[in-house]
Rosetta silent file (secondary structure, phi, psi, omega in degrees, C-alpha in Angstrom):
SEQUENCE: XXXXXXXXXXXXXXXXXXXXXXXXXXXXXXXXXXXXXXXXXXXXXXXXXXXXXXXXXXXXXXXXXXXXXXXXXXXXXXXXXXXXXXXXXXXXXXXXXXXXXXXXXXXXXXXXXXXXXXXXXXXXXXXXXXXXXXXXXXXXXXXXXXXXXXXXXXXXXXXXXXXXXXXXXXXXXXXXXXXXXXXXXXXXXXXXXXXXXXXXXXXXXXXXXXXXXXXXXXXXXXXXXXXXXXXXXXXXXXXX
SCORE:     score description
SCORE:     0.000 S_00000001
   1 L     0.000  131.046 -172.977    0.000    0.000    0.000 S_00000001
   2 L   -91.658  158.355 -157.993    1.475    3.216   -0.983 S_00000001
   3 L  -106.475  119.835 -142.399    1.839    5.865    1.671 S_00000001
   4 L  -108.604   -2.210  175.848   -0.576    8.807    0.699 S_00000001
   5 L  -165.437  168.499 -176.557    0.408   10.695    4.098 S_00000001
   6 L   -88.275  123.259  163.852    2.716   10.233    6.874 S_00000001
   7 L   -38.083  114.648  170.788    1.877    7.664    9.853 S_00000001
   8 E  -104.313  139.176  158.145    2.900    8.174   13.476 S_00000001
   9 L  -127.788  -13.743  140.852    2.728    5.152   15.197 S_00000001
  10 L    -9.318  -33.614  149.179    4.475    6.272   18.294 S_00000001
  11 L  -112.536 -151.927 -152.843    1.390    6.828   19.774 S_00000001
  12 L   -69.785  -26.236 -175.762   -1.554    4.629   21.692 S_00000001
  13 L  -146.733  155.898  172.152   -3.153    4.274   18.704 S_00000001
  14 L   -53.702  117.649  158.203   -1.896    5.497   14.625 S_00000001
  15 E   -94.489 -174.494  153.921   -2.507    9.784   13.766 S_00000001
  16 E  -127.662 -163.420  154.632   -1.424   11.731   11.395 S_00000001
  17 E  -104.606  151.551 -150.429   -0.729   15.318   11.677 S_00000001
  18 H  -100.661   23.913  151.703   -3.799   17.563   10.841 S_00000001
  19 H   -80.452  -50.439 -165.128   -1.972   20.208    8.303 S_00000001
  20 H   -55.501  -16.553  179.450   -0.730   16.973    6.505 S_00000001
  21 H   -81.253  -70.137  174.291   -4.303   15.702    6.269 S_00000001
  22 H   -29.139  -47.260  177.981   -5.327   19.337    5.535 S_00000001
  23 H   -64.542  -67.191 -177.176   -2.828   19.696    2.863 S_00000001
  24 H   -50.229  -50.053 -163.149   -3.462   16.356    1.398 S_00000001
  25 L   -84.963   15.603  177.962   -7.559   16.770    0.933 S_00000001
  26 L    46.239   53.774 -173.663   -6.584   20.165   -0.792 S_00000001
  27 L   -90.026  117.961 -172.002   -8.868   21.906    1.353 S_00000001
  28 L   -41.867  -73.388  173.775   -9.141   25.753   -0.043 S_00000001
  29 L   -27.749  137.427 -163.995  -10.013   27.339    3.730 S_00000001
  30 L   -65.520  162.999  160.726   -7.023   28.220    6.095 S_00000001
  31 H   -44.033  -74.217 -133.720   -5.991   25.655    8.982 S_00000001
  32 H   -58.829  -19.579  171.557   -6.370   27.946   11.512 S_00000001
  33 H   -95.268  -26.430 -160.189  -10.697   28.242   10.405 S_00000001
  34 H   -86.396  -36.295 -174.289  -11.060   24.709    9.026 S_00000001
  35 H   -78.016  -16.092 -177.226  -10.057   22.629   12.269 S_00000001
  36 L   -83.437  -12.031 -175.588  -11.796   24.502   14.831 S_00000001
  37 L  -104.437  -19.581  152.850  -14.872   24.014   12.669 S_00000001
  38 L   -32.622  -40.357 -158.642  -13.573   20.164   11.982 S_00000001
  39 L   -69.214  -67.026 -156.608  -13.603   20.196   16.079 S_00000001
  40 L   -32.103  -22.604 -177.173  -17.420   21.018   16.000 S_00000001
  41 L   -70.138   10.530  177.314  -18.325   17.701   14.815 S_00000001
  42 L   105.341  -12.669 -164.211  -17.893   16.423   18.220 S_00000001
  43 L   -93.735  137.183 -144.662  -14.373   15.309   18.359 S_00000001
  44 L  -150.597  147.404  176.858  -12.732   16.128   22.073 S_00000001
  45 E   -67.763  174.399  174.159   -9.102   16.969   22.999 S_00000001
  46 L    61.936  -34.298 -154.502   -6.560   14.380   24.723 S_00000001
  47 L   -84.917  -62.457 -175.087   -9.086   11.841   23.262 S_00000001
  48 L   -55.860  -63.256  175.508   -9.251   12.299   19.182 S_00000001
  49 E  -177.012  172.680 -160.591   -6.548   14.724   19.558 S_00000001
  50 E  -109.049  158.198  163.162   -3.622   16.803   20.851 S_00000001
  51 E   -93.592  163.397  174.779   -1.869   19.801   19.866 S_00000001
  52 E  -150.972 -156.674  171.286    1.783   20.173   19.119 S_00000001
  53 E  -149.338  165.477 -179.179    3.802   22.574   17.056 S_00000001
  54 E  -149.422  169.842 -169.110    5.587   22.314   13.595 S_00000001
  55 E   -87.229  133.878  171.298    7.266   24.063   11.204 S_00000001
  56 L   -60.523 -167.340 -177.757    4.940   26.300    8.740 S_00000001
  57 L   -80.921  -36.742  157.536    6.150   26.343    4.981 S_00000001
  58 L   -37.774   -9.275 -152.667    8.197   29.471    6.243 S_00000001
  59 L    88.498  -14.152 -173.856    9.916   27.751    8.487 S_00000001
  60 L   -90.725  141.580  162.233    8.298   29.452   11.440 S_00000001
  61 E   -47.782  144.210 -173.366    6.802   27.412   14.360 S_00000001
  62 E  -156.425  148.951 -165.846    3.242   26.988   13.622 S_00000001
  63 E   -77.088  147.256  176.863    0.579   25.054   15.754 S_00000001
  64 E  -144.712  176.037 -170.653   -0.484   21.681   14.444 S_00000001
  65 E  -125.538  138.647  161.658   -2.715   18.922   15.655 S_00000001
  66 E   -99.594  120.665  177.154   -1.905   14.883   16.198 S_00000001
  67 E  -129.541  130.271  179.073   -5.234   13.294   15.408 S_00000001
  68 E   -31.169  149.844  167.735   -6.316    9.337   15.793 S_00000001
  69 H   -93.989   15.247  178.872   -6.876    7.984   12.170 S_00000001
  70 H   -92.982  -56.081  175.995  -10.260    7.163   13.382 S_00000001
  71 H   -45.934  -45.756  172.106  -10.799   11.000   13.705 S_00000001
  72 H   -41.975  -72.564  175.026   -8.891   11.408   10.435 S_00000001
  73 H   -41.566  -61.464  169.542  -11.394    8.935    8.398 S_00000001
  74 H   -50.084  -35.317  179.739  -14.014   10.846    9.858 S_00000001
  75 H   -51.680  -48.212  151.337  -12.630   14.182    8.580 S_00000001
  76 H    -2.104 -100.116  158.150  -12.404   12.681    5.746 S_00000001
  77 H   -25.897  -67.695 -177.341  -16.004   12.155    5.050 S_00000001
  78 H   -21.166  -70.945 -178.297  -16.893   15.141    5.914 S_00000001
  79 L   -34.762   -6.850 -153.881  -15.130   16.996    2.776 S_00000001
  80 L   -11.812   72.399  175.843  -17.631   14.812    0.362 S_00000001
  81 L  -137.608  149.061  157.563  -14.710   15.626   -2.473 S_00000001
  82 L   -27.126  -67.644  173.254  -12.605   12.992   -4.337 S_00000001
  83 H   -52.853  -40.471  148.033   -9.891   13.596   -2.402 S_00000001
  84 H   -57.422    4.386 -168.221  -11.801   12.742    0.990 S_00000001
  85 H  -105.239  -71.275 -160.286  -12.902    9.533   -0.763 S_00000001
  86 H   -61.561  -21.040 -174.439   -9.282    8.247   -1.728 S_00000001
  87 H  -101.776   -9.413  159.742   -8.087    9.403    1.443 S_00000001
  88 H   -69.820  -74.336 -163.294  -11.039    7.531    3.840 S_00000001
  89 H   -43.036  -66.279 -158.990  -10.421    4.406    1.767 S_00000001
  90 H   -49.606  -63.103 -151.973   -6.443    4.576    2.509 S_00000001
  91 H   -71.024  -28.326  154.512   -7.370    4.944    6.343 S_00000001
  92 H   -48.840  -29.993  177.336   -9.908    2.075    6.032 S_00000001
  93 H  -107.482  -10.404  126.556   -7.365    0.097    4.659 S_00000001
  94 H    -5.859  -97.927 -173.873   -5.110    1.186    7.241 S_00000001
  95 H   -43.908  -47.175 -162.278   -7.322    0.126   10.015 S_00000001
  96 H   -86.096   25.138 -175.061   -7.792   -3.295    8.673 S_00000001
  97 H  -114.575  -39.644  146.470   -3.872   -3.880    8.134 S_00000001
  98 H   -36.619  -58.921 -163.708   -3.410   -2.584   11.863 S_00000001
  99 L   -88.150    0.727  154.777   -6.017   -4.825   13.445 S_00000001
 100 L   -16.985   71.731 -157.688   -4.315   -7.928   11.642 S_00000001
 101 L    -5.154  -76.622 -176.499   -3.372  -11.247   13.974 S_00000001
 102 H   -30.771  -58.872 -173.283    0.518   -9.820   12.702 S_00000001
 103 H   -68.538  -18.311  174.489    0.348   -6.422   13.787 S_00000001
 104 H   -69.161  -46.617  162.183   -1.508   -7.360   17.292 S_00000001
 105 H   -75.225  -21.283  178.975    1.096   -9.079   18.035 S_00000001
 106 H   -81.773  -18.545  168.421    4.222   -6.991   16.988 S_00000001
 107 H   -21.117  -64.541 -146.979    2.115   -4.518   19.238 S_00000001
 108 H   -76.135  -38.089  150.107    1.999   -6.619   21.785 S_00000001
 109 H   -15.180  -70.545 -152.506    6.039   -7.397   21.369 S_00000001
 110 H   -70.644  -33.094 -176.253    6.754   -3.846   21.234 S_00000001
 111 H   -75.802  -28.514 -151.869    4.714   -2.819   24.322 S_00000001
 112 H   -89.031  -75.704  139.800    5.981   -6.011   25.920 S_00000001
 113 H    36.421  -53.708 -154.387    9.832   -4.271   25.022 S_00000001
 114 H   -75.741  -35.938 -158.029    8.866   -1.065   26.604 S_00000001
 115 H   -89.394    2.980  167.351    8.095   -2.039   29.812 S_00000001
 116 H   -79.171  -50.627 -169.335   11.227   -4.704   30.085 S_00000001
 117 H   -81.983  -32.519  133.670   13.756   -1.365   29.399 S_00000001
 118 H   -13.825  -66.784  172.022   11.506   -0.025   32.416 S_00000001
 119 H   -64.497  -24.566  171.388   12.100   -2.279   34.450 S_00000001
 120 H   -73.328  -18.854  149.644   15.493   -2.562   33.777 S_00000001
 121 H   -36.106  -79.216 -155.312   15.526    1.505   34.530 S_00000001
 122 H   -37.638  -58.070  163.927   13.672    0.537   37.604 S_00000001
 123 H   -12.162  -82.661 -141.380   16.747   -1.775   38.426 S_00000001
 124 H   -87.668   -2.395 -176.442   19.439   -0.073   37.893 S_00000001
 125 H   -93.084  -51.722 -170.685   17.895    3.262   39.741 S_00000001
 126 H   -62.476  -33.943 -176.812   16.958    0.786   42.824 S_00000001
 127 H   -77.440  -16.411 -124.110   20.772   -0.879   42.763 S_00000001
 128 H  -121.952  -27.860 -136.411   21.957    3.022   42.390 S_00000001
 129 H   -99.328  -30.974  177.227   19.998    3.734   45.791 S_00000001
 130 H   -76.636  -27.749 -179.533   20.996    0.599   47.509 S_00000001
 131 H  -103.271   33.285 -176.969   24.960    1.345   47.339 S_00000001
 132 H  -110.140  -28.609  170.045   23.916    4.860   47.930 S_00000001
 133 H  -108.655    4.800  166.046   22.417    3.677   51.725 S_00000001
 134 H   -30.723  -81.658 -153.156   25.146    0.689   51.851 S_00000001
 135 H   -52.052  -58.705 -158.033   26.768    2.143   54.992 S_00000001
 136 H   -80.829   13.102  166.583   23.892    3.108   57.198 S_00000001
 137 H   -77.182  -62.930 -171.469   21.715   -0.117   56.187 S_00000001
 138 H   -23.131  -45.446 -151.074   25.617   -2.280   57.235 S_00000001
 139 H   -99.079  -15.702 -172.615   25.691   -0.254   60.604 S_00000001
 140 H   -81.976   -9.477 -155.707   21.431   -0.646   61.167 S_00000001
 141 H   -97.817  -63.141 -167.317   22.691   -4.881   60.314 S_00000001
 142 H   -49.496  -47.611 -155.180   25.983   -4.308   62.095 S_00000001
 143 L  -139.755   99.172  168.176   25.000   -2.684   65.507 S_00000001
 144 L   -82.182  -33.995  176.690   21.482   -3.860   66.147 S_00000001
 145 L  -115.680  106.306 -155.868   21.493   -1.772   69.889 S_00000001
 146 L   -95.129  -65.173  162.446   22.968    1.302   68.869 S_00000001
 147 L   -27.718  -13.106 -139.985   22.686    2.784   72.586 S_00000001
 148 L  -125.956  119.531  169.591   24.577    0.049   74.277 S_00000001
 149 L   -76.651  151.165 -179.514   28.386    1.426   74.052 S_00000001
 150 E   -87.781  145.336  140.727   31.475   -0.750   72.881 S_00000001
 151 L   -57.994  146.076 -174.113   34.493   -1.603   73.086 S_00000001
 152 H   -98.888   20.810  152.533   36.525   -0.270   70.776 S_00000001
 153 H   -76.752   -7.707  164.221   38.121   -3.741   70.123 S_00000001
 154 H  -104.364  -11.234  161.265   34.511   -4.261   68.853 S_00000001
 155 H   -64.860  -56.995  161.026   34.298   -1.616   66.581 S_00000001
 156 H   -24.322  -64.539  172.244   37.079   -2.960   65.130 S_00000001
 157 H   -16.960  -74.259 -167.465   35.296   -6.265   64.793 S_00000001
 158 H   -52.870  -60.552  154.416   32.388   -4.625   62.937 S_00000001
 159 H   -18.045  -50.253 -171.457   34.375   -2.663   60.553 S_00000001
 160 H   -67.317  -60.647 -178.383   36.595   -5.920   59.983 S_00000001
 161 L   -73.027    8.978 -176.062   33.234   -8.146   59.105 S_00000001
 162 L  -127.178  -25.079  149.965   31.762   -5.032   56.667 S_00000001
 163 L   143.206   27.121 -176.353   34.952   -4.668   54.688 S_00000001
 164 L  -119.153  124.511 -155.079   37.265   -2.047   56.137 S_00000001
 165 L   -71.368  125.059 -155.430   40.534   -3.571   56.284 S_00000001
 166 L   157.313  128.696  159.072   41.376   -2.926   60.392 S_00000001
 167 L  -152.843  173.267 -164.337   41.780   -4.769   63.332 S_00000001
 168 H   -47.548  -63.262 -151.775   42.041   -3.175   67.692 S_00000001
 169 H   -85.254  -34.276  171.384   45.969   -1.995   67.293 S_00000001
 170 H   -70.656  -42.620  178.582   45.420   -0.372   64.021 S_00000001
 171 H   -51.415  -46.074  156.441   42.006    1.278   65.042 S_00000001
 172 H   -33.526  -89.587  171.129   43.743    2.379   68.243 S_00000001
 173 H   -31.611  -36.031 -166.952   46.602    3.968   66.169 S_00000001
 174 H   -84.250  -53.349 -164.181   44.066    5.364   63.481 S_00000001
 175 H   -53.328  -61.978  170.541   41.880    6.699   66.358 S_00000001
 176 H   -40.488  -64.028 -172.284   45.314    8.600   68.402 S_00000001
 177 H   -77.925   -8.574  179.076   46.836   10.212   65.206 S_00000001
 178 L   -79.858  -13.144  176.628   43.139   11.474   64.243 S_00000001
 179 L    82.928   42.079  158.886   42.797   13.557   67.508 S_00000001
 180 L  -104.250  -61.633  163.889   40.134   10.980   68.594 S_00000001
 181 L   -87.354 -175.970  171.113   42.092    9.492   71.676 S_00000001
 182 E   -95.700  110.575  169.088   45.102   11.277   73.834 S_00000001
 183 L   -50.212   -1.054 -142.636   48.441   10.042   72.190 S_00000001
 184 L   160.878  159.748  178.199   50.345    9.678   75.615 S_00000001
 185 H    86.014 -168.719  179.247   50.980   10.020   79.084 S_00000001
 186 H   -70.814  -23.266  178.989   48.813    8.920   81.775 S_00000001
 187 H   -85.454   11.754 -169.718   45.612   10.084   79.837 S_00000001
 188 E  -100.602  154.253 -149.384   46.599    7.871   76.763 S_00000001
 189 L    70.219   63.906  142.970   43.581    6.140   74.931 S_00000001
 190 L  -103.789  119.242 -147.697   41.634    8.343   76.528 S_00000001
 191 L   -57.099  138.611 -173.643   38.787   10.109   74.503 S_00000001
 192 L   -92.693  167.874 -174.143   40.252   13.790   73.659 S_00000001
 193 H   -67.420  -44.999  163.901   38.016   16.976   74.443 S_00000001
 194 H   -37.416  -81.250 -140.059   37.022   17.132   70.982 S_00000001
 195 H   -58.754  -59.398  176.032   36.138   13.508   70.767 S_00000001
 196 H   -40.213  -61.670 -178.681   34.034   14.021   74.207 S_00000001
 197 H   -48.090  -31.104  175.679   32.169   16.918   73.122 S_00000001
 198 H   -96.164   23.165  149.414   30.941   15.569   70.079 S_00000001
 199 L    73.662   32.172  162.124   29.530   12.613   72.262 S_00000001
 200 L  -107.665   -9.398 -165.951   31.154    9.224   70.344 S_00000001
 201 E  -116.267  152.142  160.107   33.104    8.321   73.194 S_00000001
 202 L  -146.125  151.168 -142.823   32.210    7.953   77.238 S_00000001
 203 L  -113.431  109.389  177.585   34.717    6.778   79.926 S_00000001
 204 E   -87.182  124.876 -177.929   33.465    3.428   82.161 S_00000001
 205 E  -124.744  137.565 -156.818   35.413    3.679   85.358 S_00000001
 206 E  -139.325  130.047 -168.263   35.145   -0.083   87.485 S_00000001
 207 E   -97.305  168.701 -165.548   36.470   -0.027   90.769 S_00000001
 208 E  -143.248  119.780  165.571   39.067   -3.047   92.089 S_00000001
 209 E  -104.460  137.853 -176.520   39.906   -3.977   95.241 S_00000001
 210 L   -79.471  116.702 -175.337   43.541   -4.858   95.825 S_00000001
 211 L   -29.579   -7.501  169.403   44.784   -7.814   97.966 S_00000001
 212 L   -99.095  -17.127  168.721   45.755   -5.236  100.840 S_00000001
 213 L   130.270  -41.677 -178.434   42.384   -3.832  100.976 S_00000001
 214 L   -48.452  155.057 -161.105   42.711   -0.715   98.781 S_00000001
 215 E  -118.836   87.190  167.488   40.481    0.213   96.050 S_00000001
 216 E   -54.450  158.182  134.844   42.202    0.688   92.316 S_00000001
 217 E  -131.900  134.038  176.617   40.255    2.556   89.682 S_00000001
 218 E   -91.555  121.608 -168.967   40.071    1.450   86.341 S_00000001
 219 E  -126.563  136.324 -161.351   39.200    3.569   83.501 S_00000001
 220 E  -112.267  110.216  147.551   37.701    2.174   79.983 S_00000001
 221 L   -34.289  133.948  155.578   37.332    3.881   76.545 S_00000001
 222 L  -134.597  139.265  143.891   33.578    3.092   75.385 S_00000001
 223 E   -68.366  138.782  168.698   31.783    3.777   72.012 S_00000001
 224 L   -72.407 -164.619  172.889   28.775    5.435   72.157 S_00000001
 225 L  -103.562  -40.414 -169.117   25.825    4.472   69.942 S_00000001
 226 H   -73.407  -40.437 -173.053   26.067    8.023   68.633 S_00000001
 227 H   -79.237  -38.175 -167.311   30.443    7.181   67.978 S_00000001
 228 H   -51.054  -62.553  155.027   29.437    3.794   66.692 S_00000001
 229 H   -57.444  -22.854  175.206   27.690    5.229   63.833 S_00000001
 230 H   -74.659  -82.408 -161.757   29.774    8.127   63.302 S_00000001
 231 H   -67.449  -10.302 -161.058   33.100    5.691   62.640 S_00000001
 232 H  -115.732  -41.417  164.237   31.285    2.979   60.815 S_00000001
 233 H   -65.149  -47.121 -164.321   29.560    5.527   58.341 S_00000001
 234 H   -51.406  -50.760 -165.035   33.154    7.295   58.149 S_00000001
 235 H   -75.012  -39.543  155.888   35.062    4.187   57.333 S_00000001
 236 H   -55.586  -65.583  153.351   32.473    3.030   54.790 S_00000001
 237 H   -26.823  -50.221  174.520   31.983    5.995   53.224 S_00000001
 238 H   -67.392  -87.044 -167.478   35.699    6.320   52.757 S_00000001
 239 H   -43.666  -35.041  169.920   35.993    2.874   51.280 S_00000001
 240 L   -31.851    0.000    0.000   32.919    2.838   49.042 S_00000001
């Protein structure tokens, strides 16, 4: 069948555009009066058909319409000229070459197409999102009671079983030269002023009594639930 105007089949159902129909049925009267009185017949926007814009024969943008080839056919009729004859017959023969067992199915292919490269969007946005919340889902996995402070030879641990290469004498060290503990002295591993104030660290102190009777005190480095997360997001984050 030879093609007496151009096809879109891009959308939900086959249009043309309504200058090229206009053009084609050699209709004297301009666009801009013939389609609005085309419209009167009953024909409704979104459904029949949409506007868009295209280039006039100047070259200038110029408003155009995408209309259903059911709408089209009708239009068609209307004109009761030769040219509305030859061009309802094409769209009649259209229609039945569309509704064909073949074309229902390459339809049905093509729609079947679209929504596989969806899903595969869908994927690749959802895999995007998951190593985009990788740390804090690891540390909500990692540290189910987030409140209950640590050692940090167990921080270590966690870090070690999530993929940050680290074990308690390196973490120490990494912790000391970062201005997180006190390098030295009687205070060393001890949480630095910084380190207190922003709340990751708190100091367990466990008293001991001494075979003469006297009372030691012992004082313990603890992660917070608040430090826990803070170093476990840090360390991931950096490695990610």
């Amino acid at each position: 069948m030879n093609e007496l105007i151009r096809i879109n089949y891009e959308t939900e159902q086959p249009s043309v555009s309504a200058r090229d129909l206009h053009e084609g049925l050699e209709v004297k009267t301009a666009f801009k009066d013939w389609f609005p009185r085309m419209c009167e017949y009953g024909f409704e926007q979104e459904k029949d058909f949409c506007s868009k814009m295209s280039e006039s024969t100047g070259g200038r943008p110029a408003v155009d319409y995408e209309i259903s080839t059911d709408m089209a056919k009708q239009i068609c009729m209307i004109q009761r000229t030769e040219k509305g004859r030859e061009y309802r017959q094409y769209f009649l023969d259209l229609e039945k070459a569309w509704n064909t067992p073949e074309q229902v199915l390459a339809r049905g292919l093509k729609i079947a197409d679209r929504e596989i490269q969806r899903l595969k969007a869908d994927r690749a946005y959802l895999l995007e999102d998951v190593q985009r919340m990788r740390p804090k889902e690891i540390f909500a996995d990692a540290v189910s009671a987030s409140h209950t402070s640590i050692l940090i030879g167990d921080l270590a641990k966690i870090l070690k079983q999530n993929g940050v290469e680290t074990g308690q004498k390196r973490l120490f060290e990494y912790l000391r030269g970062n201005g997180f503990l006190i390098k030295g002295g009687s205070s060393k591993n001890m949480p630095t002023q910084r380190s207190m104030e922003m709340g990751l660290f708190e100091v367990k102190e466990t008293s001991i009594a001494n075979p003469d009777g006297s009372i030691r005190i012992t004082k313990t480095t603890k992660v917070t639930g608040k430090g826990q997360q803070y170093f476990v997001n840090h360390f991931l984050g950096a490695t990610a």
